[in-house]
TORROSE-342971 format. One record per residue: residue number from 1; residue in one letter; x negated, y, z of N, C-alpha, C in turn. Coordinates in Angstrom, 2 decimals, always signed. Each point is the difference from the previous one (the first is absolute). Layout:
N
 seq type    n_c1    n_c2    n_c3   ca_c1   ca_c2   ca_c3    c_c1    c_c2    c_c3
 NUM    a       X       Y       Z       X       Y       Z       X       Y       Z
...
% end
This chain:
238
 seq type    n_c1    n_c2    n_c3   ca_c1   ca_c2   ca_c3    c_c1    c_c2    c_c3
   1    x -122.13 +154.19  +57.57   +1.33   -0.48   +0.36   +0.01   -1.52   +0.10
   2    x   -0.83   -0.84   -1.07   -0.09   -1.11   +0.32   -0.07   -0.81   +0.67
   3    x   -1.33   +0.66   +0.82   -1.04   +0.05   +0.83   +1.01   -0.07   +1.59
   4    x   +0.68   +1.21   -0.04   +0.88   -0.21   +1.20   +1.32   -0.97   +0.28
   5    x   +0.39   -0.44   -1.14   +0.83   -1.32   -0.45   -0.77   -1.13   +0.67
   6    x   -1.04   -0.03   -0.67   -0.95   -1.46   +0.28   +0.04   +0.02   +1.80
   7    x   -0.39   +0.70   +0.56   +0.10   +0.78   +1.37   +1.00   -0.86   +0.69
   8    x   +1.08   +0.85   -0.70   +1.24   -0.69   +0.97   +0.27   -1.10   +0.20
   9    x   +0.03   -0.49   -1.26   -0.02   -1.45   -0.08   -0.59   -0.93   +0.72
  10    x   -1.21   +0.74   +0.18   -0.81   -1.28   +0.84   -0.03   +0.39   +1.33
  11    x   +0.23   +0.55   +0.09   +0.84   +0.85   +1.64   +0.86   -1.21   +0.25
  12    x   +1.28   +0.23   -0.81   +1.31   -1.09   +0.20   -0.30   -0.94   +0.30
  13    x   -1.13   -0.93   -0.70   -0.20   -1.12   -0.52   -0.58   -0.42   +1.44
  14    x   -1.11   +0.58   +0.91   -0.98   -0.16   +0.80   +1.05   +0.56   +1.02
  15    x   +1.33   +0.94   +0.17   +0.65   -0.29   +1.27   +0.94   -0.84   +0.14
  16    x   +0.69   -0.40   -1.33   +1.02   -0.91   -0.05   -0.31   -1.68   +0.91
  17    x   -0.76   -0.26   +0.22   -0.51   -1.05   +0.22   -0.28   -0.06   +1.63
  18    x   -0.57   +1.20   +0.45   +0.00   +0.44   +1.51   +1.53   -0.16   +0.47
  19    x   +1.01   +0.76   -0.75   +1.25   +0.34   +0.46   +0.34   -1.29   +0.50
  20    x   +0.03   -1.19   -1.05   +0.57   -1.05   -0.17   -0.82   -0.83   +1.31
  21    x   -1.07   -0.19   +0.37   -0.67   -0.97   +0.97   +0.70   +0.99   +1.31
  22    x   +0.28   +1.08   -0.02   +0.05   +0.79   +1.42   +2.00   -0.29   +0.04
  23    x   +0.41   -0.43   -0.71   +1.49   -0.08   +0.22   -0.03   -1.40   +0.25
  24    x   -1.15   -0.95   -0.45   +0.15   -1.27   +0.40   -0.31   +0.04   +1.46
  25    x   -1.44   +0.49   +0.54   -0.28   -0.13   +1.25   +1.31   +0.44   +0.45
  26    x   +0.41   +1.07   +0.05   +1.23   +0.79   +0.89   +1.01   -1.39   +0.20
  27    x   +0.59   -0.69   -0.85   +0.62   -1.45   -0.31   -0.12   -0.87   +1.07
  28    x   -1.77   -0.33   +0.02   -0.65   -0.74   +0.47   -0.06   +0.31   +1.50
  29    x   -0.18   +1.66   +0.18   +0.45   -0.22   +1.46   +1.15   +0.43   +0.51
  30    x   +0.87   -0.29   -0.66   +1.08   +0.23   +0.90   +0.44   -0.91   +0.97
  31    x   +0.45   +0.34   +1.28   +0.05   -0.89   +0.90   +1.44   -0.75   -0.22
  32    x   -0.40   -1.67   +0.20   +1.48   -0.94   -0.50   +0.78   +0.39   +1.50
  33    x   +0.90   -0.40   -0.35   +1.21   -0.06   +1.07   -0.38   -0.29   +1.25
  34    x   +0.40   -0.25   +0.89   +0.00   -0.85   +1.32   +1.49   -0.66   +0.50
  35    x   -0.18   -1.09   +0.42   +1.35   -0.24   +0.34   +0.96   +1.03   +0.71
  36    x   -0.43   +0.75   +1.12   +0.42   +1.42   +0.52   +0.70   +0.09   -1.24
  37    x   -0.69   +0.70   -0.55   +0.53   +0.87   -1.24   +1.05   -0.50   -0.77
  38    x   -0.38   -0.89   -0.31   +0.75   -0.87   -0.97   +2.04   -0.27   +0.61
  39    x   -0.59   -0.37   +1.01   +1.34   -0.15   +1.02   +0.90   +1.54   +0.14
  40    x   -0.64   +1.02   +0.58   +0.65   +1.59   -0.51   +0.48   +0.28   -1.49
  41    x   -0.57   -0.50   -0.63   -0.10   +0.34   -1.29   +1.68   -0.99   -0.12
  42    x   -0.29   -1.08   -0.30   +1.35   -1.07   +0.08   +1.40   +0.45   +1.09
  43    x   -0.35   +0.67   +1.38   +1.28   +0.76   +0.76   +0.42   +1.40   -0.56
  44    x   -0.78   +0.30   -1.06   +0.15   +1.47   -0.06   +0.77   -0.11   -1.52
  45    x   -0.64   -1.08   -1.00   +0.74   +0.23   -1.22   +1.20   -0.56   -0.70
  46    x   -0.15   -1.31   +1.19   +0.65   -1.30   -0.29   +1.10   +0.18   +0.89
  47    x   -0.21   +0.05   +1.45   +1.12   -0.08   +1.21   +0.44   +1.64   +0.27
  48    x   -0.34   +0.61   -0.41   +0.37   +1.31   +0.76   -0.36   +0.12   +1.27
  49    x   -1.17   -0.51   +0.94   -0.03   -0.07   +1.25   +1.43   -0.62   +0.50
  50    x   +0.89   -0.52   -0.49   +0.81   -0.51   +0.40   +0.09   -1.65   -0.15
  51    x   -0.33   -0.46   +1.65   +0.13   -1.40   +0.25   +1.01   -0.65   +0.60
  52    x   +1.39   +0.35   -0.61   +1.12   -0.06   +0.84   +0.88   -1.60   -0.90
  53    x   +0.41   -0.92   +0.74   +0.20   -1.00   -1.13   -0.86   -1.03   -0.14
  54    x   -1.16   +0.19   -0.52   -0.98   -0.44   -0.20   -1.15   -1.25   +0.03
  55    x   -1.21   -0.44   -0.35   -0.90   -0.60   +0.95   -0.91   +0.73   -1.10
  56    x   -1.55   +0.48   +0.37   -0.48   +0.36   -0.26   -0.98   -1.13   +0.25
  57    x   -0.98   -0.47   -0.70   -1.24   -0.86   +0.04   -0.72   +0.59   -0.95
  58    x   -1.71   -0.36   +0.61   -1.34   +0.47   -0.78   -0.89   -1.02   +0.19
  59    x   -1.08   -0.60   -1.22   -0.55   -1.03   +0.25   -1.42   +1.24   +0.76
  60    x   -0.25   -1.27   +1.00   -1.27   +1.36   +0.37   -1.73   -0.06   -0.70
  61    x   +0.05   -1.15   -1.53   -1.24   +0.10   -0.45   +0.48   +0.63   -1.74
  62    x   -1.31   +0.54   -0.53   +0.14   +0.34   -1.40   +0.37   -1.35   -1.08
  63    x   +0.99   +0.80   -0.69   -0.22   -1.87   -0.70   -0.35   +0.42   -1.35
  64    x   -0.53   -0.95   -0.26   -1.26   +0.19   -1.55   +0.59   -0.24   -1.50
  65    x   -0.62   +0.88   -0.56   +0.82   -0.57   -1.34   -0.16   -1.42   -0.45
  66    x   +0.77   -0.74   -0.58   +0.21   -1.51   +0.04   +0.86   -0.59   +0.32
  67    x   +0.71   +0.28   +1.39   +0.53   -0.53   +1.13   +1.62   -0.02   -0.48
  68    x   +0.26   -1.61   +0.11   +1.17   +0.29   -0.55   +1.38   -0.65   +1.19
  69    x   +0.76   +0.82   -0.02   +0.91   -0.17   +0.94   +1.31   -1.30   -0.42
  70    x   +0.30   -0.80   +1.23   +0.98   -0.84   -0.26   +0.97   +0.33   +1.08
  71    x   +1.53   -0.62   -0.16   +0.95   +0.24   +1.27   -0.19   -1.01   +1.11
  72    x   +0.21   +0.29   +0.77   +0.12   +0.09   +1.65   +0.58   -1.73   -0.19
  73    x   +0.95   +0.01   -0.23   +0.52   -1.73   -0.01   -0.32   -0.62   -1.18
  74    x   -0.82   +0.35   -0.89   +0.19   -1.15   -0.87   -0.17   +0.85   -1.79
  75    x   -0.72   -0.25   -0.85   +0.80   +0.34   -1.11   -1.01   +1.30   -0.27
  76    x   +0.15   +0.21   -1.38   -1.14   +2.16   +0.08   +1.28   +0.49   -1.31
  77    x   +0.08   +1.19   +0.03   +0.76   +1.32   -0.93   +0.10   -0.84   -1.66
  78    x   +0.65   +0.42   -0.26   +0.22   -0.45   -1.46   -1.28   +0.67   -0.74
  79    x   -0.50   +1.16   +0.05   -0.60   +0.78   -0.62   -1.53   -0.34   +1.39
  80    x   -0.51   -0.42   -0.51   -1.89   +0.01   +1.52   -0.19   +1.00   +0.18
  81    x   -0.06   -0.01   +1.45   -0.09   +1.27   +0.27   -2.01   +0.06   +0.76
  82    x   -0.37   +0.60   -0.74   -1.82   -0.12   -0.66   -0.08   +1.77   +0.83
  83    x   -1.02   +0.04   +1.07   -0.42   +1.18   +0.24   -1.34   +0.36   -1.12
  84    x   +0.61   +1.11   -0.29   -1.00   +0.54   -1.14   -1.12   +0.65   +0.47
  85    x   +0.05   +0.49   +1.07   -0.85   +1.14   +0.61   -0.53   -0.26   +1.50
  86    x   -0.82   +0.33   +0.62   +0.23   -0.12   +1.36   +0.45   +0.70   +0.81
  87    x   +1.08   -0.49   +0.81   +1.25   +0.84   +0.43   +0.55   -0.65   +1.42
  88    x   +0.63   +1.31   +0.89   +0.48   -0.53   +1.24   +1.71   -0.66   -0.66
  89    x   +0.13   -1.00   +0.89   +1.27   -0.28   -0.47   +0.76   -0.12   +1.60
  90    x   +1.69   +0.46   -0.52   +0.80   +0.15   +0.64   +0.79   -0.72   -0.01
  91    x   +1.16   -0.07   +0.73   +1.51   -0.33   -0.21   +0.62   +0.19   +1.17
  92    x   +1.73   -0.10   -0.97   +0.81   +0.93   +0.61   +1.42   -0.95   -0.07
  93    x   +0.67   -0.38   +1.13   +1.14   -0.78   +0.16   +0.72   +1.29   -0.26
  94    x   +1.08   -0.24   -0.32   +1.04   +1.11   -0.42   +1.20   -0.12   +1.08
  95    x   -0.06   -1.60   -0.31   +1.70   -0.83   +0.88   -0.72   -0.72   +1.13
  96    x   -0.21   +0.48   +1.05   -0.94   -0.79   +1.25   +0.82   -0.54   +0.52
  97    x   +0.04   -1.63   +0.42   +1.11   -0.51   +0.93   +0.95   -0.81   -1.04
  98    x   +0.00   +0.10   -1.92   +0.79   -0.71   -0.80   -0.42   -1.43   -0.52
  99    x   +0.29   -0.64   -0.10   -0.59   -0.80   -0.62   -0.80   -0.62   -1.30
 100    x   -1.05   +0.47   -0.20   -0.36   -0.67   -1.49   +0.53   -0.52   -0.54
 101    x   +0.70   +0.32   -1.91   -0.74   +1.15   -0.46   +0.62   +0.95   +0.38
 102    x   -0.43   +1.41   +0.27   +0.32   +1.14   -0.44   -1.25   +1.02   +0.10
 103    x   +0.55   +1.46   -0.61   -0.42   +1.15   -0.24   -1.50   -0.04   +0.92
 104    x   -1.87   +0.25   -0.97   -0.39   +0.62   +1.03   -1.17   +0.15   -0.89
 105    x   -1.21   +0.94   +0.19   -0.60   +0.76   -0.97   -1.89   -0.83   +0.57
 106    x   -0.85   +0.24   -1.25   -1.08   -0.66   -0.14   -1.01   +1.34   -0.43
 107    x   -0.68   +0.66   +0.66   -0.65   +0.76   +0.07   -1.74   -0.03   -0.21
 108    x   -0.36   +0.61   -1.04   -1.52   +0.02   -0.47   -0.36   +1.70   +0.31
 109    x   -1.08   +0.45   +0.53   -0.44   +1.18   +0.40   -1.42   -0.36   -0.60
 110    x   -0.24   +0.58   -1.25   -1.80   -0.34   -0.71   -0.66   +0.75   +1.21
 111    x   -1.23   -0.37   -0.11   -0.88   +0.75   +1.22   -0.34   +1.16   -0.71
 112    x   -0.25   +0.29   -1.40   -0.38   +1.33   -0.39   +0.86   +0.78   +0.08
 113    x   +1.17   -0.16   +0.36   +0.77   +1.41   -0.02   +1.13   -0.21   -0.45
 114    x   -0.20   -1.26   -0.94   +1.50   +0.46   -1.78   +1.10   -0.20   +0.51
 115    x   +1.04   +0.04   -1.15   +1.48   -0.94   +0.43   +0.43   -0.82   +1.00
 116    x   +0.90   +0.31   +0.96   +0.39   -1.25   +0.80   +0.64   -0.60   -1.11
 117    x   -0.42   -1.28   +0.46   +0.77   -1.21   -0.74   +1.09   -0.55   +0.73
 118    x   +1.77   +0.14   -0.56   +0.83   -0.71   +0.61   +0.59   -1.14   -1.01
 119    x   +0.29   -0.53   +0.97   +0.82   -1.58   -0.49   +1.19   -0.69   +0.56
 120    x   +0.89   +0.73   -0.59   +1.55   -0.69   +1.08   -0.26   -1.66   -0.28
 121    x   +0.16   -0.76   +1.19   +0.26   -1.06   +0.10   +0.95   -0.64   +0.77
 122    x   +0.35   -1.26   +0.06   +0.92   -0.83   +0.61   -0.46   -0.64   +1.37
 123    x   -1.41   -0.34   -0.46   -0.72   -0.78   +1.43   -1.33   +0.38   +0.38
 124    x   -0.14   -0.20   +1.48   -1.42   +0.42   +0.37   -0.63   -0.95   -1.00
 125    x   -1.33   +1.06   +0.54   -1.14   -0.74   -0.83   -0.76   -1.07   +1.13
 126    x   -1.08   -0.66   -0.87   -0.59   -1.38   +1.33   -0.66   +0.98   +0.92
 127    x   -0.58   +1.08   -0.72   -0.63   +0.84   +0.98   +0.17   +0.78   +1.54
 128    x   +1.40   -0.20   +0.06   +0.68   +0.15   +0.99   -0.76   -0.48   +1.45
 129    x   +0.03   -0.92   -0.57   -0.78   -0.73   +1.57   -1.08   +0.72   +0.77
 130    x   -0.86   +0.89   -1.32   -1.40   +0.61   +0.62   +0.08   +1.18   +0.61
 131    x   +1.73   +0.86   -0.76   +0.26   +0.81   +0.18   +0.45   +0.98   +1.57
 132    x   -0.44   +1.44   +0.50   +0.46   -0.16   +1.06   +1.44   +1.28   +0.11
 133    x   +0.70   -0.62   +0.35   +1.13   +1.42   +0.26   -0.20   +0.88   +0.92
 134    x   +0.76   +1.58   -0.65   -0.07   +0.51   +0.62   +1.06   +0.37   +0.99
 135    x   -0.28   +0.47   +1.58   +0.64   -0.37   +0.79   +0.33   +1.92   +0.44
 136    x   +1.29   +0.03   +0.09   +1.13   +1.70   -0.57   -0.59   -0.13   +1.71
 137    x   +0.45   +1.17   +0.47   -0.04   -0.03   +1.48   +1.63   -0.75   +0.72
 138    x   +1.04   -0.67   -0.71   +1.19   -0.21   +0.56   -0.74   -1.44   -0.33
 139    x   -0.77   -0.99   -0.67   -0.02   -1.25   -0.34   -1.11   -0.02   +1.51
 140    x   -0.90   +0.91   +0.30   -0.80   -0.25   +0.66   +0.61   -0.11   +1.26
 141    x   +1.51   +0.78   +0.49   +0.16   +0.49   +0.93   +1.21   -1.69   -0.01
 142    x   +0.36   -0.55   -0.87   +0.34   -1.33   -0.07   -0.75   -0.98   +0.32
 143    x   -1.23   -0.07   -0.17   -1.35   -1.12   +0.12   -0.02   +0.04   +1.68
 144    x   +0.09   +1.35   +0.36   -0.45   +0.47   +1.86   +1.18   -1.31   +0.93
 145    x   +1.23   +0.82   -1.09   +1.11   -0.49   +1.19   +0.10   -1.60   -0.23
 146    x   -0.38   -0.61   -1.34   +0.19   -0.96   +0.00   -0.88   -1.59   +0.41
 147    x   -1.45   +0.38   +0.04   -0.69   -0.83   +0.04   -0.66   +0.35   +1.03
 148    x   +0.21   +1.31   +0.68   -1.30   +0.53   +1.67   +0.71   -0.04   +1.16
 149    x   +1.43   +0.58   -0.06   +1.27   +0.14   +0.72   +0.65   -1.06   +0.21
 150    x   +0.13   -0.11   -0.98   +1.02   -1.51   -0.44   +1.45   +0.51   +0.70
 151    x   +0.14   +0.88   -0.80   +1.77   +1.19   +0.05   +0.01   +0.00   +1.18
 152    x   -0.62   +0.02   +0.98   +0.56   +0.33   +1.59   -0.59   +1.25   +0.50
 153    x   +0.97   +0.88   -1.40   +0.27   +1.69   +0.64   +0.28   +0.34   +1.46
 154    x   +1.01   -0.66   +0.34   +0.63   +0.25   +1.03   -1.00   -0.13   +1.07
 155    x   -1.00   -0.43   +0.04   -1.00   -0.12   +1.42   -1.21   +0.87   -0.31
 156    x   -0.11   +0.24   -1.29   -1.18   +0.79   -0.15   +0.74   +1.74   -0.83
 157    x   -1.38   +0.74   -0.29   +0.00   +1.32   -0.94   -0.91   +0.09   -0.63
 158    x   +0.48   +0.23   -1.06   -0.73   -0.01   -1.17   -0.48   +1.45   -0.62
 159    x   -1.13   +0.22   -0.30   -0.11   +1.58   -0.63   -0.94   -0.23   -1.21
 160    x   +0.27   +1.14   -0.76   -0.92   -0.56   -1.81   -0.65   +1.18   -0.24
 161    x   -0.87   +0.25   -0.68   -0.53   +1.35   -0.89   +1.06   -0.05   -1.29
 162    x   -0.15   +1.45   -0.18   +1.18   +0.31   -1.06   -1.44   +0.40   -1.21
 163    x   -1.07   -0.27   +0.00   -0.64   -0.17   -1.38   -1.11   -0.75   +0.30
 164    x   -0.86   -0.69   -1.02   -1.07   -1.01   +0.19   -1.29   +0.90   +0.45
 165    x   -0.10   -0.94   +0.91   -1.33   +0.18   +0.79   -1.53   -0.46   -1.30
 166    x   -0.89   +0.71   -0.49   -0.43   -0.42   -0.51   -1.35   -0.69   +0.13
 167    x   -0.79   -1.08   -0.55   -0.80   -0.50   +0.30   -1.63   +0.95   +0.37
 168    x   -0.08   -0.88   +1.74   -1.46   +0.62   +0.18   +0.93   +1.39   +1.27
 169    x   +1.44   +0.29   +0.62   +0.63   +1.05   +0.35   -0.25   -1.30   +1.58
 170    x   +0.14   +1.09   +0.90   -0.43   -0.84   +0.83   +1.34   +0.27   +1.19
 171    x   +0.95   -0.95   +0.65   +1.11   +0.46   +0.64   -0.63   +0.08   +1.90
 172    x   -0.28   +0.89   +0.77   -0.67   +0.25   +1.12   +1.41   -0.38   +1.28
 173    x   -0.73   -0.07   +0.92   +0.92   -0.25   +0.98   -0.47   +0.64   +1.55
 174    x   +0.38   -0.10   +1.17   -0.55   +0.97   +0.75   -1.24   +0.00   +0.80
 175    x   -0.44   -1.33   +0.22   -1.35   -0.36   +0.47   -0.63   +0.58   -0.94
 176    x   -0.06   +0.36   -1.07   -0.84   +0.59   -0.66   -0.50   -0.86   -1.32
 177    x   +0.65   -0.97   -0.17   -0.40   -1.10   -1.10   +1.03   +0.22   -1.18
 178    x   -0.51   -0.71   -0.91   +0.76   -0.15   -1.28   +0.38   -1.00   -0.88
 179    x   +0.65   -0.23   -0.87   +0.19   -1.06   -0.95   +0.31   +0.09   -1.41
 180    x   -1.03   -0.36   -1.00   +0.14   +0.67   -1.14   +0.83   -0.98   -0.95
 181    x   +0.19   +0.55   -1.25   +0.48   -0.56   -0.81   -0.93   -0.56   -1.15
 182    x   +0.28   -1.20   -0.10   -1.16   -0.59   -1.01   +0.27   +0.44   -0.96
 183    x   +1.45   +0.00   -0.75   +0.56   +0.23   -1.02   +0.56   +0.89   +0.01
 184    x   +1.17   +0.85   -1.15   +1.12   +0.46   -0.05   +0.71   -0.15   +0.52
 185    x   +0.65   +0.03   +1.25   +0.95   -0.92   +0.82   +1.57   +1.35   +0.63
 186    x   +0.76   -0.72   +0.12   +1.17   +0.77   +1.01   -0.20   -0.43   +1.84
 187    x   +0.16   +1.01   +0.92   -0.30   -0.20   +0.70   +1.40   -0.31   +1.22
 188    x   -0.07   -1.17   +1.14   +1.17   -0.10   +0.83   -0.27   -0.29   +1.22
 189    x   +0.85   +0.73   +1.38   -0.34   +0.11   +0.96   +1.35   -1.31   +0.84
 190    x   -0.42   -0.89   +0.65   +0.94   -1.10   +0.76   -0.59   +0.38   +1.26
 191    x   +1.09   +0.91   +0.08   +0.38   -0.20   +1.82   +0.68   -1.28   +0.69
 192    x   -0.60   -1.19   +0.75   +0.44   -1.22   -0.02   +0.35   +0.73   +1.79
 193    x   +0.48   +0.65   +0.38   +0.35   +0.37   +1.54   +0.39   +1.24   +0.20
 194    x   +1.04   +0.39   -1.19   +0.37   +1.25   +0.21   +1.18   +0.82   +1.07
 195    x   -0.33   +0.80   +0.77   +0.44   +0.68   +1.09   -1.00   -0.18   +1.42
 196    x   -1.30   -1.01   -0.44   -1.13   +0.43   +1.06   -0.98   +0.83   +0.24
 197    x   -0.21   +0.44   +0.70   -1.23   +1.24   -0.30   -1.07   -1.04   -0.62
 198    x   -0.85   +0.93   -0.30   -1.25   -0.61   -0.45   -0.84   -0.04   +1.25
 199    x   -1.40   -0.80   +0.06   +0.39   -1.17   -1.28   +0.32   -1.58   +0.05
 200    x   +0.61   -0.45   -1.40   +0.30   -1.07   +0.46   +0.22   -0.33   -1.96
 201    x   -0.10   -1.82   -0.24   -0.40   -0.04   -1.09   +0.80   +0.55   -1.07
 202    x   -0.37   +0.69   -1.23   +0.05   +0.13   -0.91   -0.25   -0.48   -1.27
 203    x   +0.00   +0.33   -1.67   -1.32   -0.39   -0.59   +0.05   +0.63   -1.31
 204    x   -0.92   +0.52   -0.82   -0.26   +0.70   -1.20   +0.11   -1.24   -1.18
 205    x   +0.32   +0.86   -0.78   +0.59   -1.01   -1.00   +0.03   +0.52   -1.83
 206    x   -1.83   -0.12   -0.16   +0.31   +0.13   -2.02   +0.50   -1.04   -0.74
 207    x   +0.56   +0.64   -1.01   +0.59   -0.82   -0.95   -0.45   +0.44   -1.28
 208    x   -1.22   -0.45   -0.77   -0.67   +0.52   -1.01   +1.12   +0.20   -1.30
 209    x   +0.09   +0.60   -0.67   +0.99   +0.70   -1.30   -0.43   -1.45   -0.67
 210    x   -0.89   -0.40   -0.82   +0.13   -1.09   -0.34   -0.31   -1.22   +0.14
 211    x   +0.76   -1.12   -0.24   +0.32   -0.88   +0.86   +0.10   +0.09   +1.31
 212    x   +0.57   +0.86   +0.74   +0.18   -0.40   +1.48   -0.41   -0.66   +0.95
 213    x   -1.25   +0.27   +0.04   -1.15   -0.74   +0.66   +0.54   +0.53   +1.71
 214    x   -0.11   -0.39   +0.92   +0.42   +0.52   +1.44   -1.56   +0.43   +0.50
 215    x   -0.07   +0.76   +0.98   -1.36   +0.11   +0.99   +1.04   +0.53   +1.55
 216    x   -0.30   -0.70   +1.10   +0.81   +0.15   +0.91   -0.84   -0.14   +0.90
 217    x   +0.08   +1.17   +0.75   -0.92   +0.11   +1.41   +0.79   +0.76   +1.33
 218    x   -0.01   -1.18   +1.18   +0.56   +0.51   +0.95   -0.46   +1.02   +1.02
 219    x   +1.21   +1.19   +0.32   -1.05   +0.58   +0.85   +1.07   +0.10   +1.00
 220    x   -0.11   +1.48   +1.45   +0.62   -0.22   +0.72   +1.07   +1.67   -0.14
 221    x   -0.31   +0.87   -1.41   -0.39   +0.98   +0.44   +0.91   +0.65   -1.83
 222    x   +0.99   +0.76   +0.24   +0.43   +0.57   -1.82   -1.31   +0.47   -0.52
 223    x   +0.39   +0.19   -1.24   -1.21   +0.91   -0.75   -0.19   +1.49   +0.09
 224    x   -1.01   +0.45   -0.60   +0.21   +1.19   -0.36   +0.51   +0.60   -0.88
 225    x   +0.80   +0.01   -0.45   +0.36   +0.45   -1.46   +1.65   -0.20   +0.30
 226    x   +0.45   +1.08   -0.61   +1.52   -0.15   -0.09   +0.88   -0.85   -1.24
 227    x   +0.77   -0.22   +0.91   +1.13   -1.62   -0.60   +1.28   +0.39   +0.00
 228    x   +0.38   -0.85   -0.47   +1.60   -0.01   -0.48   +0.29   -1.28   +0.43
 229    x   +1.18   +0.39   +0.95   +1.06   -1.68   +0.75   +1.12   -0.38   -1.13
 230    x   -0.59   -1.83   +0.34   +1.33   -0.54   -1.30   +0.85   -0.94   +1.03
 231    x   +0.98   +0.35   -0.26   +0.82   +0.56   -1.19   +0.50   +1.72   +0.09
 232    x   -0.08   +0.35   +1.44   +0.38   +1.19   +0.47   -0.88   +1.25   -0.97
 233    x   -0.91   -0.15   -0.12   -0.92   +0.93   -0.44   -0.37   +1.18   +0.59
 234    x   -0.04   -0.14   +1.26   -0.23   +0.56   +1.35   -1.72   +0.33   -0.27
 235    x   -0.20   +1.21   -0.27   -1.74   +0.26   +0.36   -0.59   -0.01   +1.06
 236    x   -1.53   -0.83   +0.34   -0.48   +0.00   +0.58   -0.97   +0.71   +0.19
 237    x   -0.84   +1.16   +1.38   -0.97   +0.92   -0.32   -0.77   -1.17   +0.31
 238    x   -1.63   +0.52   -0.75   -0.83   -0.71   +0.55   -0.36   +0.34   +0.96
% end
């Protein structure tokens, strides 16, 4: 009986130790976050997929534990605000369009997985500057009319994709060519001569989700892919 005591024991003793290195490796590889992720993760727990109100910003590098954040004009938190971990960081205007101070949130996403970290605050952070927003499809469809158009609806037509074109998706046209998307982008069609047959100029128009980068290429010819007319919302076949 002893004999089979002694047994077990050293059974325990000689797997206990396996268990423990094989729950570390498992640890060890788990894969950290990705900004992707990190960003779903932050619309899904934080916003409700709801970006209505809003400004949504993401810095687009990891920031390291150390790194300590100050405000935007001047001045840092009563309490330092010290990243503990290495983590994507966010933020979130609440009151877009008010004037500093008010309402708006400071977001830590650890890369392993853990706790989002929130932080109601009063003022952006300095980080702001590096930061890029994200652009709803109505801000993008604001950027089109305002800075490509320059509001002169009335001479042109405008058509949009009603979901993001995603990076590497390629938008074709009828010669047989295409134009891809570098990024995540929303996609818009400027008819600059509408009521002529084709063809006659046109031009394609991404607007990457963050920061709003433009890529604009003229052709003579709509796309392939079906659109939606603004303001009418008149579909277009491809």
């Amino acid at each position: 009986m002893r004999g089979k005591i002694t047994f077990i024991i050293s059974l325990f003793v000689f797997i206990l130790p396996l268990f423990i290195l094989q729950c570390s490796d498992d640890d060890q590889d788990a894969s950290p976050l990705t900004l992707a992720e990190a960003t779903h993760k932050v619309l899904a727990e934080v916003l409700d997929n709801d970006l209505d109100s809003l400004l949504f910003y993401r810095h687009p590098d990891k920031i390291m534990p150390g790194a300590e954040f100050e405000y935007l004009y001047g001045g840092a938190p009563d309490v330092p605000y010290i990243v503990e971990k290495a983590s994507w960081f966010f933020f979130i205007d609440d009151l877009p369009g008010a004037r500093w101070v008010h309402p708006c949130r400071w977001i830590l996403v650890p890369e392993n997985g853990g706790d989002i970290e929130i932080t109601d605050e009063q003022w952006p952070p300095e980080v702001q500057l590096d930061m890029l927003l994200y652009y709803t499809l109505d801000t993008a469809t604001n950027l089109v009319i305002s800075s490509i158009i320059y509001d002169s609806l009335d001479f042109k037509d405008l058509y949009y994709s009603t979901s993001i074109i995603a990076a590497g998706v390629s938008i074709g046209y009828p010669s047989g060519g295409s134009y891809t998307a570098v990024r995540d982008s929303w996609f818009f069609f400027i008819d600059d001569h509408p009521g002529l047959d084709y063809a006659h100029p046109v031009r394609y128009v991404f607007v990457e989700i963050w920061g709003g980068e433009t890529q604009i290429y003229n052709e003579q010819f709509p796309p392939d892919i079906q659109l939606e007319m603004y303001p009418e919302f008149t579909a277009i076949e491809p």
